[in-house]
C-alpha positions in Angstrom: 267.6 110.7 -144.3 267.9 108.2 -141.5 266.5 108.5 -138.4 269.6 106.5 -136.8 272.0 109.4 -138.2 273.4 111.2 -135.3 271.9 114.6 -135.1 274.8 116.8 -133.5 274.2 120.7 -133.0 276.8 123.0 -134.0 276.4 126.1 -132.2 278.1 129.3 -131.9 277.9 133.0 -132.6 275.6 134.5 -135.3 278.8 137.2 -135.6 282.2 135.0 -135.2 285.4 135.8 -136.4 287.7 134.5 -138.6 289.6 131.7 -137.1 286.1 130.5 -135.9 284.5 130.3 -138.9 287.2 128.4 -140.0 287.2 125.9 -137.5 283.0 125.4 -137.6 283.5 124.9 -141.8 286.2 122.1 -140.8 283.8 120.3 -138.3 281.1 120.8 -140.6 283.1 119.1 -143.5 284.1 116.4 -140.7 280.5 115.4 -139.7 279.0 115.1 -143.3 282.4 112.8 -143.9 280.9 110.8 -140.9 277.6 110.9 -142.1 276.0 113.0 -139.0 273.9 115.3 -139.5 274.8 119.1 -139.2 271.8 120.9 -136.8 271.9 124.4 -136.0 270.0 127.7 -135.5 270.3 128.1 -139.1 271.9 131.9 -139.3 275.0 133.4 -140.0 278.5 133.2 -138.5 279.7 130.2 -136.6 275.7 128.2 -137.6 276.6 129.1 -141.7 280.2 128.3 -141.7 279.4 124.7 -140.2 276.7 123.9 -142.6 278.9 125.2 -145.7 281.4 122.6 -144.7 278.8 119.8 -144.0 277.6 121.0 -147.8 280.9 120.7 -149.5 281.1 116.9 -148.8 277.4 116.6 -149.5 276.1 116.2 -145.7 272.4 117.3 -144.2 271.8 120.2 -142.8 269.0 121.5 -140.6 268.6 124.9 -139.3 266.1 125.7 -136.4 264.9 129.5 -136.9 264.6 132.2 -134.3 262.1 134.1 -136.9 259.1 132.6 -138.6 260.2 133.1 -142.0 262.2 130.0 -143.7 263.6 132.5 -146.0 266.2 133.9 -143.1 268.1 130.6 -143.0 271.5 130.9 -144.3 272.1 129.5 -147.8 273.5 126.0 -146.7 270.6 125.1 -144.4 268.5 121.7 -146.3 265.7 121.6 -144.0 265.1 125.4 -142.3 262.7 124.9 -139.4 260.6 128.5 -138.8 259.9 128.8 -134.9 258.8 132.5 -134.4 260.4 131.5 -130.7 263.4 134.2 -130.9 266.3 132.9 -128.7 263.8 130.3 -127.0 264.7 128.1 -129.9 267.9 127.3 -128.5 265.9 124.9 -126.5 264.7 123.0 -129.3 268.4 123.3 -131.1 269.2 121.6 -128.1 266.7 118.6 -127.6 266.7 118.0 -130.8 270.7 117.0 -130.7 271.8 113.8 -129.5 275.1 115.9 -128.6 276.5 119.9 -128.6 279.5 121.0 -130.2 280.2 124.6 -129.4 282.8 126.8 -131.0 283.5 130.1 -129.7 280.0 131.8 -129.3 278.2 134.7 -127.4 275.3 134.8 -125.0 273.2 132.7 -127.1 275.8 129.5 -127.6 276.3 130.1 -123.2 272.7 129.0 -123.4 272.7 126.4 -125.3 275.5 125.0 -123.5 273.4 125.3 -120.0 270.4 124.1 -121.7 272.1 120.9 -122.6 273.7 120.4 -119.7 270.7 120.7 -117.7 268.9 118.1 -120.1 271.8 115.4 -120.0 272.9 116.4 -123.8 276.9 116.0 -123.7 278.8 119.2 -124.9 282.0 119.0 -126.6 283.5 122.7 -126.9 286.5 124.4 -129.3 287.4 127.7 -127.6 284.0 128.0 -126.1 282.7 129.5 -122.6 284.3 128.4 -119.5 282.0 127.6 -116.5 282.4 127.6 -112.8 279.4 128.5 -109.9 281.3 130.2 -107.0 284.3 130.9 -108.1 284.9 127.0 -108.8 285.6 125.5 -112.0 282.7 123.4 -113.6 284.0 121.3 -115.4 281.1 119.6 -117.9 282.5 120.5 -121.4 284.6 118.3 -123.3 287.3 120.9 -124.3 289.6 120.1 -127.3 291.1 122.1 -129.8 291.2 119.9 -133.2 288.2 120.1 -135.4 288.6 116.2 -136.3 289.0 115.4 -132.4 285.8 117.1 -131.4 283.8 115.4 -134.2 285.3 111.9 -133.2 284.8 112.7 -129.0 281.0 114.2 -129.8 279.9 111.2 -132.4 281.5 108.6 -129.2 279.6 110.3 -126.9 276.0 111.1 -129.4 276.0 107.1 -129.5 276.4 106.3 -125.7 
């Protein structure tokens, strides 16, 4: 593996529904195509569906664990990273990623999100959280709503 790979985090929720799951396999699929490779928190739902995709057209992928037992990362996850941090290691999801594509998500994804936009990591988002701070719109998130767009706008912007 290449250290000059782009290294783009796929987060969402651990517990996603159908039509996200479907869009996370499709912009997992996309980055292996493009030779990226597929980071995560290395669970279930929105973090499995990405890395099954980035599987299917042979990518990498790297799972950063809430627990300290490699053994919880879902079944598509290479290189399963044990942190005993809990939801803390959505930090290090996030500074390890040279960009954020969110799909959808709960609590945990909103963190990321404001983790990397706090550390200058640009955030591309499908259906994700909107943001605003008194009442006004905050506009930071790249929104679009094709899988292959968001992969082409986040690997433009992991390289700038």
């Amino acid at each position: 593996m290449s250290a000059d790979r782009p290294y783009v985090a796929v987060v969402g929720g651990g517990e996603a529904g159908a039509e996200a799951v479907a869009v996370a396999e499709d912009v997992g699929r996309e980055l292996a195509r493009r030779g990226a490779v597929v980071l995560c928190g290395g669970l279930g739902g929105v973090m499995e569906a990405a890395c099954r995709g980035a599987k299917a057209e042979g990518g990498t992928t790297v799972g950063i664990l809430p627990t300290d037992d490699r053994r919880h990362a879902n079944e598509y996850v290479d290189i399963a990273i044990a942190t005993g941090m809990g939801e803390a290691r959505n930090a290090l999801v996030v500074r390890a990623a040279d960009v954020v594509l969110a799909i959808d998500g709960e609590f945990g994804t909103l963190s990321e999100i404001a983790l990397a936009l706090r550390t200058g990591t640009p955030v591309v988002g499908i259906d994700t959280w909107e943001l605003s701070i008194g009442g006004q719109e905050v506009d930071t998130i790249l929104r679009l709503q094709d899988p292959v767009a968001a992969v082409e706008a986040a690997l433009a912007l992991a390289t700038t």
